[in-house]
Structures are given as C-alpha cells and as structure tokens.
N, C-alpha and C positions, 0 to 999 in steps of 0.2 A: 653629668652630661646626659643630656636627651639621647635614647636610642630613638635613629635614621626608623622613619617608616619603612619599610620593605616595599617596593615598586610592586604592580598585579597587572594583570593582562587589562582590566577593568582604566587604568589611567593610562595604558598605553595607547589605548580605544579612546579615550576622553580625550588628548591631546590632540590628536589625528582625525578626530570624529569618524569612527568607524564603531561597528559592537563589536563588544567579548568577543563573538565567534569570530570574526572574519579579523581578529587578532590574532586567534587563538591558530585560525586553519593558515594564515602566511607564518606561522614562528615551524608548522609545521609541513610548510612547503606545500601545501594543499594546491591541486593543477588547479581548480579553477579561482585560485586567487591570482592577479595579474603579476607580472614580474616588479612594476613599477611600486605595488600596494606591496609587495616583499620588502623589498626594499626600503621604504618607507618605515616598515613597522620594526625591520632589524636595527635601523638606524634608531627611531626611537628608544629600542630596548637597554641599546649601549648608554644611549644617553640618561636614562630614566635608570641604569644599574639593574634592568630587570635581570630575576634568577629565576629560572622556571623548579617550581614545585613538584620534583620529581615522584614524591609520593603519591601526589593528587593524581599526577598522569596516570601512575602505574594500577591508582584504583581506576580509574576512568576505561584506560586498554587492557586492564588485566596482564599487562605486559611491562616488566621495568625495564627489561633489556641492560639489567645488573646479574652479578655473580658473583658470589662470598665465598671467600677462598680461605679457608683456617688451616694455620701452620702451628705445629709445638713451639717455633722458634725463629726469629728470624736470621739471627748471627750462624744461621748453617748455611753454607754454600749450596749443599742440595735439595735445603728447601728452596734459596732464592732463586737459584736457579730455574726451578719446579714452577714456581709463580711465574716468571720472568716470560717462560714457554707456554703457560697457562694463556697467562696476559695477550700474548704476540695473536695465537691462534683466536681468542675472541675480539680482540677489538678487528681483526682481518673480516670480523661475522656480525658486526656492528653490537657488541656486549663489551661491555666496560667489568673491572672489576673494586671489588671491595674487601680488602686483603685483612684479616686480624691474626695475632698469636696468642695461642693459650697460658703460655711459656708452662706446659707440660703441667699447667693445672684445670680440675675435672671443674672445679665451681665457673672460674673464668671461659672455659670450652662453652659450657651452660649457656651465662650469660650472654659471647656471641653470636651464639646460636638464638636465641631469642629475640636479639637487637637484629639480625638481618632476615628473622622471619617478619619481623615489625614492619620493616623499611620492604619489604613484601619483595625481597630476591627471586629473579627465574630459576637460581638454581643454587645449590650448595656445593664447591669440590673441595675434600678435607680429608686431614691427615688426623689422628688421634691424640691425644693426650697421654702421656707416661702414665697419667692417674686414673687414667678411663677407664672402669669397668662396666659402668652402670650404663646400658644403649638406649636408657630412657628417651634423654636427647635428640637423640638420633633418629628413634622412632618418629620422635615427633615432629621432623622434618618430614619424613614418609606420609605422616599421617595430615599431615598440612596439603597435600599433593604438590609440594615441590622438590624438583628435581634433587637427585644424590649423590655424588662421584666419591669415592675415597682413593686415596693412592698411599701406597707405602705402609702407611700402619690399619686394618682394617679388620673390620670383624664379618668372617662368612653369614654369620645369623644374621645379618640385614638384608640378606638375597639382595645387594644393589651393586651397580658396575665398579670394577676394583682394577689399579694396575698401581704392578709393583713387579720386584725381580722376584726369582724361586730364592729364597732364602735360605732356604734345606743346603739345596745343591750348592749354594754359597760356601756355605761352612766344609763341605767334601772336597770343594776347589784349595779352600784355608788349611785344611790338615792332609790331604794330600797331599801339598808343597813342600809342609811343615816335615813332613815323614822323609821326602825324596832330598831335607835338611841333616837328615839324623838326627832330626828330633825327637826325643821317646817321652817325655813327659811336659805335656801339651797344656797348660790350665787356659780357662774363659773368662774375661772380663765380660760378661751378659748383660742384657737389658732384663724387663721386668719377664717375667715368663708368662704373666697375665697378658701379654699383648702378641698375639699373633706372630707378628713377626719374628718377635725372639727365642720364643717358644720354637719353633720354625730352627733357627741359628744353631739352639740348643742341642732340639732334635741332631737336626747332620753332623752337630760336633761328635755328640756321644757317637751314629753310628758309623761314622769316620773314623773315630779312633777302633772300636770294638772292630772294622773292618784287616784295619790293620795291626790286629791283638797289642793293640795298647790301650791302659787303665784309663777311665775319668773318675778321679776321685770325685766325690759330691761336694766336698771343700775346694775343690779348683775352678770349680760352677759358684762363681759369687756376681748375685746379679744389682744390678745399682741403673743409676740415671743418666751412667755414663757423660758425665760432665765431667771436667780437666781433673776438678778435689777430687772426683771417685777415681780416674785411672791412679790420681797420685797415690790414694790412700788404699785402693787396694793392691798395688806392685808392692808400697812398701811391704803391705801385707804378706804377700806370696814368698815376698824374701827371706823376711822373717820366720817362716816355717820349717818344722824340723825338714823337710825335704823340698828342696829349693825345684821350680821345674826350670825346663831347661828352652823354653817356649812359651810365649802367651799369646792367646788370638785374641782382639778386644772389638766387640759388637761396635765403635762408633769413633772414628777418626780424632775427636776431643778429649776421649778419654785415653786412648793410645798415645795421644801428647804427653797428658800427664805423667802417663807411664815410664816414657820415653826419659823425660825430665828426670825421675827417681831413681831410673839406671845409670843412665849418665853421672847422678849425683851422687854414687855409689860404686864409681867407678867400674863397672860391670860392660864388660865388652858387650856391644851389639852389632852383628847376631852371634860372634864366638860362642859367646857363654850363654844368653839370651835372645831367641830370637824374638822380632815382635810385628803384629799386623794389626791393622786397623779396616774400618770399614767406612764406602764413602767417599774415598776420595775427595777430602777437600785439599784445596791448591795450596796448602802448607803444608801438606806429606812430602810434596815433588822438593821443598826448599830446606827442610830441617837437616840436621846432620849427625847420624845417617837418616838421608830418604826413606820414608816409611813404606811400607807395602802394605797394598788397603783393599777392597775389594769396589770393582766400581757400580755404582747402581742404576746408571743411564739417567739423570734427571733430565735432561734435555726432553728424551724420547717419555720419559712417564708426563711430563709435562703435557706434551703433545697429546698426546694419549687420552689422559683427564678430557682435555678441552674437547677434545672431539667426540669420546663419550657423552659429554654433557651435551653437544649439540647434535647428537644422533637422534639423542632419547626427547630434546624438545622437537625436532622436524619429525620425532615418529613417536608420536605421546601413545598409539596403540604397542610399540615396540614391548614384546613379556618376557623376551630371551632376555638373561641376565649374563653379560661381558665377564669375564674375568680375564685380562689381558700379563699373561707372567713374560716377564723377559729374562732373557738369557745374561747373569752374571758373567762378570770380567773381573778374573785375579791380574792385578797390578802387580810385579813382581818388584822390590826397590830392595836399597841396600840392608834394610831391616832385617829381614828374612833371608837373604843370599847367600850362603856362607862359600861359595864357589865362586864368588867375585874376588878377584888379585888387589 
C-alpha cells in the first residue's frame, strides 16, 4: 500500500490561495490575521489531516513547550503519581509532557535521554536508574543548556534542583517504632548503596539502631533491586540464618510484598514473631493482610515541586541559586509492625 503523503502548511495555502506565512501565522493565532482567515485555515487543516511539525517549530522559536519526564518504572504508584502531578502543573503553564521509563537500566536511561535532547525538550525532570552511576548523561543535558529537575533518586554532584524526602531521618522514624515494638534485632532489605538515596536509608538505619545500643550485623544490610523475587528471596534468606531477626525494615513497598508472601508461607506470625515495613506507600499496603506499614514519601507534593522548579528556572534562566527542596517523611503505622493492636 502507498504511504498517505503528509499534509504541509504549503497545500493548506495552495487550497485557500493564501502563502505559507499567513498559513502559518492563523494556525498560530497571529492578531493580525482575521478571525474569518482562522477559521478558514483550521477548517482546512482538519480536512487536509494537517499535523504540524513540532520539531521544525521548536527550531524555528527555540521553544518546544515539551518536557521529558524519566521514570525507573512505571507500575510504581509513586512514580505515577509523581508524573500525574508533574503533568497537572505544566499543561496548567501551557507545557505538554513526554513520559519514558528506564525500567532501572543505565543503557536505556542513555538512550532517553538522547531521543528527547533530539526532539529538542525545554526541559528534563528525572528520577535515576538502579544502574546509574556514570552522570555522563546527565551532564550532558547541562551541557546542551537545558533545563534539569531530578526528584527522588539524585546525585548532589550535578549542583541542579532536587526534591525528595530526608531519607536519613526516614529510617530513625522506621527503627524508632521498631524499638518502641521490642524489637532488638532489626535486619534491612536496601537498595543499591551507590544511589543516594539508599545510601541515605542505610545511613539512619545503622545510626538508629547504634542510637538505641542495638547491632546491625553487615549480613542484615543485604541490598538488591527491591523488586517482589528480591523481598522473596532475601526473607527466605534472613530465615534461613543461624539467628533468625525478629524485624525487618525493607527500602521499597514491592519488595516488603514479597517478603510479606514468604512469612506468610512459613507460617510466621506477623508482627508477633516478625515484624515488617516497607516504603512508599503504595495502595496495596492499606489492603494486604496484615496491612503493611510503609513510610510515606509525598508524591503528590514532589510532583508539584518538580514542575514548579522546572518552571522557575525557565521564567528565571539568570536564576544560580540551586533548590534543594527535602520534605518531611511520614511513618504509616499498619498491622505489620503493631504488636499493641488487639
């Protein structure tokens, strides 16, 4: 089958006997085109299937009035959430967006990044890759001059605007409850330690526990991708050890599932014998049984957050103060971790 020629401003003009420009200035509301010549030309457009050429425009204005938003993943509730609040606050500022996931790989992160420097983005707001170390990438949005937002997972050495909660103080909130449990032997289900944030998790774990003179064995620090197979496969793990703990706090509400599953399947009271938390808050904590206790991380408001950074830094391109926007964590307390519930 023949491929449909593509309609051009050029036959919308030929149709109508007008030029390009005065095509070109009614598709873009130009005042001194008539309202009747608008008219006209939009009606043409629908009829002719015109698509306008957004890249051509965005060379022409230096402006796309786009925004590429990269996630590690989309089946997280706190990222979609995160875009969802991104979304709301730019299209309210006439910016459309352009969503991709890495699904937590550093090659794929790469290549997104490269495909919406292409298509010549106003701006970048993005979360990390599990696999990221390398801020090559990254730079190289800097070094393109466009705009940078990171939320959630992010690296200080890009000096660019950052919002996410305190992470530290997350984990003091996690083993402070766990202790006020009688909890004495507390292991961590981590992320990678190369990433900011968990590193971060880590940190407050250990000096949470040291505060309250209880051990973190360096065996109870087992970090993973925290996906559902790692909470599975490392609880089985934990179990399996000569000294069972009697607690586990796990970096990421997916992998506390799994977890959750393995005790269950081992007939292991929860929280009697084990208590267990996750992080995140996704809305299958509030419904499993028992309800998980999670720690909450505000996507709504880092959403918000993102998007308004990104549109500070274009209304004030002189702008050199660099945002670092932390919010205040919220421990969720459910039947996981309770052991005072009847």
């Amino acid at each position: 089958m023949e491929n449909k020629k593509k309609s051009t401003i050029k036959d919308i003009a030929a149709v109508l006997g007008l030029t390009p420009s005065a095509v070109s200035k009614a598709l873009n509301d130009h005042p001194r085109i008539s309202d009747k010549t608008k008219i006209a030309v939009k009606e043409a457009a629908i009829q002719l299937d015109y698509q306008p050429n957004y890249l051509s425009s965005a060379l022409r204005k230096g402006k796309s009035n786009l925004v590429g938003v990269i996630i590690p993943r989309v089946n997280s509730h706190f990222f979609s959430s995160v875009v969802e609040n991104i979304e709301k606050v730019l299209n309210l500022n006439g910016y459309n967006i352009i969503m991709t996931q890495s699904n937590e790989l550093y090659a794929k992160e790469c290549q997104e990044i490269d495909t919406l420097l292409k298509i010549q983005v106003d701006g970048i707001i993005a979360s990390m890759a599990n696999e990221t170390t390398d801020l090559e990438y990254y730079q190289k949005i800097k070094s393109k001059g466009t705009e940078l937002v990171l939320f959630d997972r992010g690296e200080e050495e890009l000096n660019v605007d950052y919002v996410g909660i305190d992470d530290y103080k997350s984990s003091h909130l996690v083993i402070d409850h766990l202790v006020s449990q009688n909890c004495k032997r507390i292991a961590h289900i981590a992320g990678f330690k190369h990433i900011r944030i968990y590193k971060e998790r880590i940190r407050g774990y250990k000096d949470a526990l040291e505060k309250s003179g209880l051990a973190a064995p360096e065996n109870w620090i087992i970090e993973s991708n925290l996906r559902l197979d790692d909470g599975r496969r490392i609880m089985q793990q934990l179990l399996d050890s000569p000294e069972r703990p009697d607690a586990v706090y796990v970096a990421g509400d997916i992998a506390a599932l799994g977890a959750l599953q393995v005790l269950l399947e081992n007939n292991i009271k929860v929280p009697e014998e084990m208590a267990l938390i996750g992080f995140s808050d996704e809305p299958f904590t509030s419904l499993t049984q028992p309800s998980i206790s999670t720690v909450n991380q505000h996507s709504d408001q880092i959403g918000k957050l993102a998007a308004e950074a990104f549109l500070e830094r274009i209304n004030n391109p002189k702008k050199k103060t660099i945002n670092r926007i932390i919010l205040e964590p919220e421990l969720i307390i459910r039947q996981s971790s309770n052991r005072n519930l009847k």
